[in-house]
Structures are given as structure tokens and as C-alpha cells.
C-alpha positions in Angstrom: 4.0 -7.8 -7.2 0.0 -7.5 -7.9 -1.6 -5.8 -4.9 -5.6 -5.9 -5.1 -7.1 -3.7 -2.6 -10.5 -3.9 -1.7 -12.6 -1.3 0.1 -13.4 2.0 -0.4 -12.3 4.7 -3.0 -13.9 7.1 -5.3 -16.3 8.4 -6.3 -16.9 7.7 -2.5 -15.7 10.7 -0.1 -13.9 10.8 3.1 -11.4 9.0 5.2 -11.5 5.4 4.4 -11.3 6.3 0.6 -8.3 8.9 1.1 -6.7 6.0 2.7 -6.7 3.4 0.3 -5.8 5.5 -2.5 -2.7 7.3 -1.0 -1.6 3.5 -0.2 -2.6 2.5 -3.4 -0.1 5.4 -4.6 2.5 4.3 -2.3 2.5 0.8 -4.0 2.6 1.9 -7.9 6.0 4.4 -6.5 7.6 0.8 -5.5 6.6 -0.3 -8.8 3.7 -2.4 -8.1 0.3 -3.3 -10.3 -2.3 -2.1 -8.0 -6.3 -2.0 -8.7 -8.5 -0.9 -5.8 -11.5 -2.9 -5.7 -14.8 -0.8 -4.0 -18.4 -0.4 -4.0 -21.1 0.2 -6.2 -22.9 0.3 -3.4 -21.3 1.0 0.3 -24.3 1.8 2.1 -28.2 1.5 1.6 -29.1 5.2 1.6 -31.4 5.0 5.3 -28.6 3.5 6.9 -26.2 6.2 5.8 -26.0 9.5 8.1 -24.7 12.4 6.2 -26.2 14.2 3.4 -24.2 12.2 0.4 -21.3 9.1 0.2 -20.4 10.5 -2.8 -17.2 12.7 -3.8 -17.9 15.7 -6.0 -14.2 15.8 -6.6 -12.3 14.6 -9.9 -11.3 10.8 -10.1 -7.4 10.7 -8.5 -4.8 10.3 -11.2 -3.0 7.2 -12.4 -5.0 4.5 -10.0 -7.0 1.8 -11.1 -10.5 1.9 -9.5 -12.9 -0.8 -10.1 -16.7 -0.5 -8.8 -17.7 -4.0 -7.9 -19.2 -4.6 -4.5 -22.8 -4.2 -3.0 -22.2 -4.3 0.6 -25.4 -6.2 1.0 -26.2 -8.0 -2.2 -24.0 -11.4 -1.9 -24.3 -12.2 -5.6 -22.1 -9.3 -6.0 -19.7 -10.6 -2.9 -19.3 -14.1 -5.3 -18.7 -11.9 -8.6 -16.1 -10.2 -6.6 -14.2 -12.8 -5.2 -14.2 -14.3 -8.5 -12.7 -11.2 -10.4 -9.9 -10.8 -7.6 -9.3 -14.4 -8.4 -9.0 -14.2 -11.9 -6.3 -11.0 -11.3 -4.2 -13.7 -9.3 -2.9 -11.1 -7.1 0.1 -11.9 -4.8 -1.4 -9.7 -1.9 -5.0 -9.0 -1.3 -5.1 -5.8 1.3 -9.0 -5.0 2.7 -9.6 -1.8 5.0 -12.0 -3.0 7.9 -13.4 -0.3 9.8 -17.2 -1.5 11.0 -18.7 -4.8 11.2 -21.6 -4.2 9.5 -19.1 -4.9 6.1 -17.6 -8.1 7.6 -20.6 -10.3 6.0 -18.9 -8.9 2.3 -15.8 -8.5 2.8 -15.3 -12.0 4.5 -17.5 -13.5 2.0 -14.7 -11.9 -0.8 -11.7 -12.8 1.1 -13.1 -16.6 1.6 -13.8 -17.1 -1.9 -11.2 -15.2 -3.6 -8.2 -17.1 -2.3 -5.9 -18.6 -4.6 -2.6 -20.6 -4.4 0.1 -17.8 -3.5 -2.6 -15.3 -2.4 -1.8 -13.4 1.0 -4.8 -11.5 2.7 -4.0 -8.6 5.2 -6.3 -6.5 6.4 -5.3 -3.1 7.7 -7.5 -2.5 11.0 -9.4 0.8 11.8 -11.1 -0.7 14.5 -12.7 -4.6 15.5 -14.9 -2.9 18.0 -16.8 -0.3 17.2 -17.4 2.7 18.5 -21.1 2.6 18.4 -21.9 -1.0 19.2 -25.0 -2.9 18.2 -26.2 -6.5 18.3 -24.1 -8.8 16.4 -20.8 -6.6 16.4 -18.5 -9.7 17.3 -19.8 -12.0 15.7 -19.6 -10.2 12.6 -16.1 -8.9 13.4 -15.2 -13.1 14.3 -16.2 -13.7 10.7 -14.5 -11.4 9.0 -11.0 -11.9 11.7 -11.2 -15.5 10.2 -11.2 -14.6 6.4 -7.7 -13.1 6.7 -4.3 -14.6 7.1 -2.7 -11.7 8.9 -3.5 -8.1 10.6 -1.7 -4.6 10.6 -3.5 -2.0 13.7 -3.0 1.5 13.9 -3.0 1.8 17.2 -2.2 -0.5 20.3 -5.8 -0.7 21.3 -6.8 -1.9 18.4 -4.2 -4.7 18.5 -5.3 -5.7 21.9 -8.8 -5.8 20.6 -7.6 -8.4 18.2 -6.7 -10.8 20.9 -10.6 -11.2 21.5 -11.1 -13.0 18.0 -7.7 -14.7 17.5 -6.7 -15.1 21.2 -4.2 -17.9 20.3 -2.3 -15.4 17.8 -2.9 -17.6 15.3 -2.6 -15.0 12.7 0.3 -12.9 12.8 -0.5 -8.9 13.7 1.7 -5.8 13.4 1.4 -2.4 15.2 2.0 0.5 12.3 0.5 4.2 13.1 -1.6 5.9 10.8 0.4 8.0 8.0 0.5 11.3 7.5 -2.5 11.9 5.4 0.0 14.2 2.7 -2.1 14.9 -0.2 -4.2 17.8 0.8 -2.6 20.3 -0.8 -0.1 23.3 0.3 0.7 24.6 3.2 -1.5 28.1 3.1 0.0 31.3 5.3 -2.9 32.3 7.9 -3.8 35.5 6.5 -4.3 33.6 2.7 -6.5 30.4 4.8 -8.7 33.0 7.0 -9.4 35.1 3.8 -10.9 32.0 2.1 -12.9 30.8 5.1 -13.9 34.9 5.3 -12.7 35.1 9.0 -10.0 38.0 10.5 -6.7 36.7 10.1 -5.7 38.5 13.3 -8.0 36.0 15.3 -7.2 33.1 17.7 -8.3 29.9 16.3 -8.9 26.1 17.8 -10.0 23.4 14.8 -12.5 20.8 15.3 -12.6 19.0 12.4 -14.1 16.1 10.6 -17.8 14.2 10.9 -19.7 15.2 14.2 -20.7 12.1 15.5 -21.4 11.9 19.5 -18.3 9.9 20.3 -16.2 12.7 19.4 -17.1 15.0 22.0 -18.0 18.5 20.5 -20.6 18.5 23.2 -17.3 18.7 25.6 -16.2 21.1 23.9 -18.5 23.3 23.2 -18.9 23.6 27.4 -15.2 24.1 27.1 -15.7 27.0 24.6 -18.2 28.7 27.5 -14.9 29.1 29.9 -14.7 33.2 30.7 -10.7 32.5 30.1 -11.2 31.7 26.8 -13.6 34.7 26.2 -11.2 36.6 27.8 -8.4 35.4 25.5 -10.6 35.8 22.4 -10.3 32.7 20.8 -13.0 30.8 18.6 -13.9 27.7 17.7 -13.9 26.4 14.3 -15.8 23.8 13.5 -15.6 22.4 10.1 -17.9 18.9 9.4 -20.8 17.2 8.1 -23.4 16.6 11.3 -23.4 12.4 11.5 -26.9 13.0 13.4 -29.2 15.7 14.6 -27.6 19.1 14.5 -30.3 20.4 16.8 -28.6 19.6 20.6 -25.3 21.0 19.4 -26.9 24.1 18.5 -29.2 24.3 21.6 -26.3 24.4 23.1 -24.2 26.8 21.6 -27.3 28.7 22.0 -27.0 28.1 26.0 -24.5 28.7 26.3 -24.0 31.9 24.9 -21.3 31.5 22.2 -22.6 31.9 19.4 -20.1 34.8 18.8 -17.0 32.0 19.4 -18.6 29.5 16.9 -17.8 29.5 13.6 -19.7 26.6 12.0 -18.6 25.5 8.3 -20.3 21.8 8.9 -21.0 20.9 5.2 -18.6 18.3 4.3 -15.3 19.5 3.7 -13.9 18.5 0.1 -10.1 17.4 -0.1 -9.2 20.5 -2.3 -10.4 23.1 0.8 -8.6 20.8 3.9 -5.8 23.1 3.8 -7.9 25.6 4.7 -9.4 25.0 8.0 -5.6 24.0 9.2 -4.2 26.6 7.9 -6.3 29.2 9.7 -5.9 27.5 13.2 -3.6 27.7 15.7 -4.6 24.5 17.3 -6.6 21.0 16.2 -8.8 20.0 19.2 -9.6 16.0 19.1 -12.3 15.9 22.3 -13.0 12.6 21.7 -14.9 10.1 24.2 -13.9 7.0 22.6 -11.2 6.3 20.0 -8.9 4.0 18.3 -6.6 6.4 15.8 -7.8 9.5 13.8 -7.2 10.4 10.2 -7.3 13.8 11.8 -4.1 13.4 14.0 -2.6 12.8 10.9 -3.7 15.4 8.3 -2.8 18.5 11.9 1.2 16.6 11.1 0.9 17.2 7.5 0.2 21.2 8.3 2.8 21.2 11.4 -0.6 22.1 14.2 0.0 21.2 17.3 -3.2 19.3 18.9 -5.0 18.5 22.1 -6.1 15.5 22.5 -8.3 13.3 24.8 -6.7 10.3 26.7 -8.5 8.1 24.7 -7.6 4.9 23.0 -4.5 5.4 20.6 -4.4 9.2 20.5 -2.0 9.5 23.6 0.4 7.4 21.6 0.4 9.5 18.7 0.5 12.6 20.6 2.8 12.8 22.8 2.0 15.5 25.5 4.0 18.8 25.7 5.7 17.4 22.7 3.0 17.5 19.9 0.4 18.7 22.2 -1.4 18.3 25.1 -3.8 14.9 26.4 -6.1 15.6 28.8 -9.4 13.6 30.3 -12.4 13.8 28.7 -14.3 16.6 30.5 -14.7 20.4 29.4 -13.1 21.8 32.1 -10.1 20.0 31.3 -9.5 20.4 27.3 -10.8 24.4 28.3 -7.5 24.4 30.9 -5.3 23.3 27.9 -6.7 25.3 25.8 -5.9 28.8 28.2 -2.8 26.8 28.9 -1.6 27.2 25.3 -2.5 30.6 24.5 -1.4 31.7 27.8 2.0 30.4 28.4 2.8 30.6 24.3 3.6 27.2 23.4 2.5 27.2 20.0 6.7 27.7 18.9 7.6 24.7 21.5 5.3 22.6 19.8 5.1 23.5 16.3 8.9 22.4 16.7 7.8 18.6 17.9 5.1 18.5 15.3 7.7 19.3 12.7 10.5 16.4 14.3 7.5 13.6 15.1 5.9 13.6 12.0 9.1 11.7 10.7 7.7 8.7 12.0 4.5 8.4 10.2 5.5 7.5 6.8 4.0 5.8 3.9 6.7 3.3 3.4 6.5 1.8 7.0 3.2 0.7 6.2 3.8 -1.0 3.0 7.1 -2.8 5.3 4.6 -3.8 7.7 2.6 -5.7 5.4 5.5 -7.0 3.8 7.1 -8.1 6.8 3.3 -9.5 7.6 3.2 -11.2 4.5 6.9 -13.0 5.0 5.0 -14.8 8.2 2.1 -15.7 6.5 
């Protein structure tokens, strides 16, 4: 089978791109042709709101990445469509995770379709977590380019019923995979020597880009709890600021816990991941809002049991007392698990149903999804 899929990949960084090229990888082990189509340009620089989009790591080995699309330039979205055309693939697979893309990549998958062609798109979210004007209509458009839809969590399928409330197009439910490729498992004492922190120390993780729906603000009140300074146990905090830095460090300021705040928020390149999990004890997701999280996924691939919000699809992916705990959204709650997991030593209990649940998150049930997608199609 030819598999085209079309979104983004290096030399741009982060989530989205590790995504598409571990399935990418996936595909070529079951023997498939697979080219990932991205962009030459994702977003316009003022729109974009970290430092760079770019990856300073080394292209990944063996996959076929071809720069194509300008996200707002639809002479490019025509040149596009036309090359995937002219590749006749059998499955055409586009990553949606914000509307603001849905003009392009709805504009591709319109034009590029072809006798035999089957377009699935794999859904991050349909409503976003920010919203603006024009969200759903944008997200309509794009809902109506594709002939079937895989979600990663059950609130993201549910969403779906708000542009194809008929079930016209056929969905599936498949959880996020373990995000696998970030390198070894590190002992603590080797990731705390090169993050320069004592290895003897008590470590939560927050990890990835700081945007406000993620609720370090939470968190950071959380981190002021005299049980935790009793306890001894810092905060690491390792991302690139998606906005002004300043109110996050007023308030570590405030607060006065400055001395329980280690900050590392540069981006964090693929090749130092195992680092940050590797040093803590526990990943802490605060989040307001959510759908799934890439960073659920990369705390399975190190065996670290989390706490998580009851937001969206994390409860489903984290099964409390299991994995970790879920909580409500407020500080004094996530600062209660977070005594609660020092205090009463669950770290063994759960490193145990880390280890036994991450059996479910394979590479391979995504790529059945879509198949089983595609048979319905």
C-alpha cells in the first residue's frame, strides 16, 4: 500500500512532527511506501508563539519527507494536492490539530482525491482549546474533506458529532501511542547529573510548552503547600513559555518558591527527553482543558507514574491509583496528591500499573484503526 501523510515533520520540532514520523515508521515496518508531506511554511512567524518551529536535530533516518505546503499561500495548497495525486496513494492520512490549518489541509484533501484514494484524518482536537472566531466553521470544512476519522480520546469523538452529527463518516476511538523513540531509560543518579540537580532529591515533572490551559499557574500554588516543603520535593519544570513568562514568575516569586523551582523552559530537544523523566519521580499534567497529551504517553515510555487533572481524555488514559492519580483542577487538590504520593509510598504500586497499562498503547492498533477505517470507507 502507498500511504501519503500530510502534516507536520522535520525540520519542524515538537509533538505533531514526532507523531507523524513514528507512524510514518510504523508503516514502512509493515512494508508500506510512505512519504510524509509538510510545510515549507507552518506558521507566519507573528502568529507563532515560541522562540523557533524549527528542529535543530538531524533529519530522522529512512523516511521520506517532502516540504510542500504554505499553510496560507493556496497556490501551494493546489501544487500539493496535485503532487499527492500524481503519487496515487491508496491512503491519504492528515494530522488535524487547530483550525486555523483546516482552509489547507481541506483545500489538499478536496483536490487531491483520486479513484481508490481513502482520506483519514487522525484527530488531536476539532475544538480547540483556545477558541477564536471562525473555529467551526473552519473545523466544518476541513470534517467535510475527509472520508473517515480516528480520535484519541472519547471527547474528541463526541466533538465530532457537532460536524457530522448524522455519522456519515465512519469514526474510531484509538488512544495516543506510546511516544517510544526518545531514547533510554537513564538511572536517576545518571538523569539528575545531566540536568546538574542532587540525585538524592524528590522530583515532580511538568513538562512540555506552557501555555495557560495547562495549568502551571495551579500548580505552582500547589508547589506553595508547607506539606510539600516539608517533604522536600521540587518542581521541575522543563518547556518553552507559549506566552509571557512574566506572571509565572511573579508568582513563583509570591509565592516564595523559588528554592522548589527548577526552571529548564527552553525547548526541550528529543535527544535530552529522557532526561527530565528520568530524574522525576512523578509527571504532573495540571491541565484546565484537554483532549489527550503526547505527554501521558512519553511518562508510559519511562514507566512514571502521573497525576492528572479530570480533564477531557486524561482520566481515560490514566486510570487513578492504577497509573496515577486524577484529581479536580484546583491547587489544593493536585498539592493533596502530591503529599499523598510521597507520603503513603506509592511510587512501587504504581510504577507496577505503569509498566502493565502501557501494553495497550501500541503503534500497531493505530495503523488497525485506520485500516479497519478504511474497510468502511
Amino acid at each position: 500500500m502507498r500511504v501519503v501523510i500530510l502534516g507536520t515533520a522535520w525540520p519542524y520540532r515538537g509533538g505533531l512532527a514526532a507523531f507523524n514520523e513514528r507512524l510514518a515508521m510504523e508503516y514502512l515496518k509493515d512494508g508500506h511506501k510512505v512519504e510524509i508531506v509538510t510545510f515549507t511554511l507552518q506558521y507566519p512567524s507573528f502568529l507563532f508563539p515560541g522562540k523557533t518551529q524549527y528542529s535543530d536535530e538531524p533529519a530522522p533516518d529512512g523516511l521520506r519527507i517532502t516540504r510542500m505546503l504554505n499553510a496560507v499561500n493556496p497556490i501551494s495548497w493546489i501544487k500539493t494536492a496535485r503532487y499527492i495525486k500524481r503519487q496515487k496513494p491508496d491512503l491519504l492520512i492528515t494530522k488535524f490539530w487547530l483550525p486555523f490549518m483546516a482552509p489547507a489541509l481541506g483545500t489538499v484533501n478536496r483536490l487531491a482525491k483520486h479513484a481508490g484514494l481513502r482520506r483519514v484524518t487522525i484527530l488531536d482536537n476539532l475544538v480547540p482549546h483556545e477558541r477564536r472566531i471562525g473555529d467551526r466553521l473552519f473545523a466544518r470544512y476541513f470534517v467535510n474533506s475527509v472520508d473517515g476519522m480516528v480520535a484519541m480520546s472519547q471527547s474528541v469523538l463526541d466533538d465530532a458529532d457537532l460536524f457530522d452529527p448524522k455519522h456519515r463518516k465512519p469514526r474510531r476511538l484509538c488512544l495516543h501511542p506510546i511516544y517510544d523513540h526518545y531514547g533510554e531509560t537513564l538511572s536517576k543518579n545518571e538523569a539528575c547529573r545531566l540536568l546538574h540537580i542532587d540525585p538524592n532529591g524528590r522530583y515532580a515533572l511538568f513538562f512540555g510548552f506552557i501555555r495557560d490551559y495547562k495549568g502551571l499557574d495551579l500548580l505552582l500554588d500547589a508547589m506553595s503547600d508547607k506539606r510539600i516543603g516539608q517533604l522536600d520535593v521540587k518542581l521541575i519544570v522543563a518547556g518553552e513559555f507559549y506566552g509571557d513568562p512574566k506572571p509565572y514568575l511573579d508568582q513563583i516569586g509570591r509565592l516564595g518558591i523559588g528554592d522548589r523551582v527548577v526552571l529548564h523552559t527552553d525547548f526541550i530537544p528529543d535527544s535530552e527527553v529522557n532526561r527530565y523523566f528520568c530524574a522525576a519521580d512523578v509527571v504532573v499534567q495540571p491541565y484546565k482543558t484537554a483532549t489527550q497529551s503526547g505527554v501521558t504517553q512519553i511518562a508510559f515510555q519511562f514507566e512514571k507514574p502521573m497525576i492528572v487533572t479530570r480533564v477531557g481524555g486524561l482520566p481515560e488514559i490514566v486510570p487513578h491509583k492504577k497509573v496515577g492519580f486524577v484529581v479536580e483542577p484546583n491547587a489544593r487538590m493536585i498539592a493533596d496528591a502530591i503529599v499523598r504520593y510521597y507520603e503513603e509510598n506509592w511510587q512501587s504500586r504504581l510504577v507496577e500499573g505503569v509498566h502493565a497499562e502501557k501494553k495497550k498503547y501500541l503503534w500497531s492498533n493505530m495503523t488497525e484503526a485506520i485500516a479497519e477505517l478504511k474497510t468502511e470507507i
